[in-house]
VODO-746943 format. One record per atom (N, C-alpha, C): residue number from 1; residue in three letters; atom name; x, y, z. Coordinates in pm, whole numbers, plus 32768, in hexadecimal, padded with zeros to 4 digits. Layout:
# VODO-746943
 num residu atome    u    v    w
 NUM    ala    CA    X    Y    Z
...
END
This chain:
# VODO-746943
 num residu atome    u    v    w
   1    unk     N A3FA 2675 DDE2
   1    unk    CA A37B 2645 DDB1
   1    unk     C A354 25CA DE03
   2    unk     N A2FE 25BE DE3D
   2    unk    CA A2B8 2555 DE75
   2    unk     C A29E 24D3 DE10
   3    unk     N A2B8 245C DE52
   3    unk    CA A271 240F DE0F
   3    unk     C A21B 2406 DE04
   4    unk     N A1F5 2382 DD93
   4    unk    CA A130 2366 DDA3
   4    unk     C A10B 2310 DE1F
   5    unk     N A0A8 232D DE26
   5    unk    CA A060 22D9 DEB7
   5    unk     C 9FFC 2273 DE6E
   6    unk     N 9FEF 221F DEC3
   6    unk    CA 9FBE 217E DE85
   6    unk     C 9F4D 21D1 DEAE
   7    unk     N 9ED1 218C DE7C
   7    unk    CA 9E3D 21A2 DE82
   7    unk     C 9E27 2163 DEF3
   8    unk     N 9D71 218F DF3B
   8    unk    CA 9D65 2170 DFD1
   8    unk     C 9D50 20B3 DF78
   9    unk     N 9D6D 2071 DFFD
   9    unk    CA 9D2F 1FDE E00B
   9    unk     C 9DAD 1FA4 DFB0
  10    unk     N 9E18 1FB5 DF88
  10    unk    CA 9E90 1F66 DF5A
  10    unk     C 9F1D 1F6C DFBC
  11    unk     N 9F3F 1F17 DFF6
  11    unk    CA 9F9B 1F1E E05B
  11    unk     C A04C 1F31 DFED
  12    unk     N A071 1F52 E023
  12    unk    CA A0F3 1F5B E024
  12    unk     C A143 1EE0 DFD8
  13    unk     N A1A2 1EBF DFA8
  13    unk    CA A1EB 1E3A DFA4
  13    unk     C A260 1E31 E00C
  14    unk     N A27E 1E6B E06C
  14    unk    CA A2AC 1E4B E10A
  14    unk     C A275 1EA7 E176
  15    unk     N A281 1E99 E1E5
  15    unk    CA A257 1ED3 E254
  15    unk     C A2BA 1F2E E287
  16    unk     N A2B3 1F72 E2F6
  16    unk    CA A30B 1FD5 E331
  16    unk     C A35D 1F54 E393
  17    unk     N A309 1EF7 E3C9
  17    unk    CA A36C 1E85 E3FA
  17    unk     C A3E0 1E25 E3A5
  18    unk     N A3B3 1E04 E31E
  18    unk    CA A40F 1DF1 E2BC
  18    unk     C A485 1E41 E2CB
  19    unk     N A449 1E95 E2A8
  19    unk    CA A4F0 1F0B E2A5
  19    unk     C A543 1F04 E32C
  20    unk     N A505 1F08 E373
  20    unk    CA A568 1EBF E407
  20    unk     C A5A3 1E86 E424
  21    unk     N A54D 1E1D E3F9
  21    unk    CA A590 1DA5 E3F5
  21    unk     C A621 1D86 E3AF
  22    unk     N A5ED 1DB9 E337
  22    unk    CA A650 1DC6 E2F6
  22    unk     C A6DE 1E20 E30D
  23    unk     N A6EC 1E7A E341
  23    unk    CA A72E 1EF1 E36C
  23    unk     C A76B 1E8C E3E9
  24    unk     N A718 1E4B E47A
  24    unk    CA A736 1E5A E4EF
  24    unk     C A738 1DB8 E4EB
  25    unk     N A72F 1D4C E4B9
  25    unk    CA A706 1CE5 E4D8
  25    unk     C A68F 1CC0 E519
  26    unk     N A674 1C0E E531
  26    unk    CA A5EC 1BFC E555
  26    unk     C A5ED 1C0C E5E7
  27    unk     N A659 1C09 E634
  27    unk    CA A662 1C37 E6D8
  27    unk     C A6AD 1CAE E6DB
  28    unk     N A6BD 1D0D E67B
  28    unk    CA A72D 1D88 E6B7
  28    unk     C A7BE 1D60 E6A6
  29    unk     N A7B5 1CE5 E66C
  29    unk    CA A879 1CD2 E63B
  29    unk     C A851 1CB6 E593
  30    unk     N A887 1D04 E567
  30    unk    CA A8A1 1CFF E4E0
  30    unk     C A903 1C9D E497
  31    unk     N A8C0 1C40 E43D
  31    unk    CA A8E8 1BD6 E40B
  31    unk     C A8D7 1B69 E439
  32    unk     N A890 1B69 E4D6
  32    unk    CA A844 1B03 E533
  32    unk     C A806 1A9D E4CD
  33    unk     N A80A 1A12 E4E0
  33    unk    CA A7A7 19CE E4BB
  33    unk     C A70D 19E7 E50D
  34    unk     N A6A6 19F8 E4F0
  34    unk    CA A610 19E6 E54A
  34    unk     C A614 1976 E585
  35    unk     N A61B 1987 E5FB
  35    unk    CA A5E8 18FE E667
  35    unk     C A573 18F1 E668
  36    unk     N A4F3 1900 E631
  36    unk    CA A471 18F3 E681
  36    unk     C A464 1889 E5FF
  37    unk     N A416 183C E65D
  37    unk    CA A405 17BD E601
  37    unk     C A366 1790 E613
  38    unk     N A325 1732 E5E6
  38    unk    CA A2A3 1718 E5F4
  38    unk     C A277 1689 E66F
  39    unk     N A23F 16D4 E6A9
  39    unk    CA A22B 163D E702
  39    unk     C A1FD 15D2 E6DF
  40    unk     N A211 155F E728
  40    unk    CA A197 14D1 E6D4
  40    unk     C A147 1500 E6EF
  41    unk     N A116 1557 E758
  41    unk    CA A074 1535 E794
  41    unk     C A022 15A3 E6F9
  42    unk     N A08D 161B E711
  42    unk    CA A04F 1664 E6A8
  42    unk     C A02F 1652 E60B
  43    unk     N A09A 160E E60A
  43    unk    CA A0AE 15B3 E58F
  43    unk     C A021 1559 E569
  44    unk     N 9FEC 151A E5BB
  44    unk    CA 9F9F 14AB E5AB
  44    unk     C 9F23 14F4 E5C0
  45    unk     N 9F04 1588 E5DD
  45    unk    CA 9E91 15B3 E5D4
  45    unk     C 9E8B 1621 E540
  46    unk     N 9EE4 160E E533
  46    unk    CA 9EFD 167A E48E
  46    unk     C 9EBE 162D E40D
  47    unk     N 9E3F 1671 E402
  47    unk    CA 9E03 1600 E3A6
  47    unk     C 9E56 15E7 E333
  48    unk     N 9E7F 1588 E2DC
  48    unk    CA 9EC6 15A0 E251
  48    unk     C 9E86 1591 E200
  49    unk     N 9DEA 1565 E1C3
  49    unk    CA 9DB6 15D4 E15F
  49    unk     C 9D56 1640 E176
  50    unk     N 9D52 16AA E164
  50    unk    CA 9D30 1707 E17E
  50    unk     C 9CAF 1734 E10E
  51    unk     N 9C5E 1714 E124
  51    unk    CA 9BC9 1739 E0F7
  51    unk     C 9BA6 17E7 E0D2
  52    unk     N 9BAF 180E E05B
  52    unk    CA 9B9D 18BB E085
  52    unk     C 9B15 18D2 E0F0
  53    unk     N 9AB2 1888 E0CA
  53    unk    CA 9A4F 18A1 E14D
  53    unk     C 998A 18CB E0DF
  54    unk     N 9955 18D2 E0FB
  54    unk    CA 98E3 1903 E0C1
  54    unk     C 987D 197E E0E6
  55    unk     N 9888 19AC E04F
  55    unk    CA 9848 1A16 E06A
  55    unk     C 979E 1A2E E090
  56    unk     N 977E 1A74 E0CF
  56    unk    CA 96FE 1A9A E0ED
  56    unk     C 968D 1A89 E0AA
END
């Protein structure tokens, strides 16, 4: 029996990369800590409050 399928326009609660990740690690070694880290430069352009935005 098939499962149910989520309705269109509701995503998932993980991705097909989640599961990878999880399975393979974040570089392909499993149990790896993730090295990718955030830069200052990027850092300092990442707004921190985030406005939802206005509608039309």
């Amino acid at each position: 029996m098939a499962r149910p399928r989520e309705p269109n326009g509701v995503e998932p609660a993980f991705s097909e990369e989640d599961i990878q990740r999880r399975q393979f690690g974040p570089r392909g070694v499993p149990g790896a800590p993730d090295p990718a880290k955030m830069t200052p430069q990027r850092e300092k352009k990442t707004p921190k409050d985030v406005e939802p935005g206005h509608t039309a």
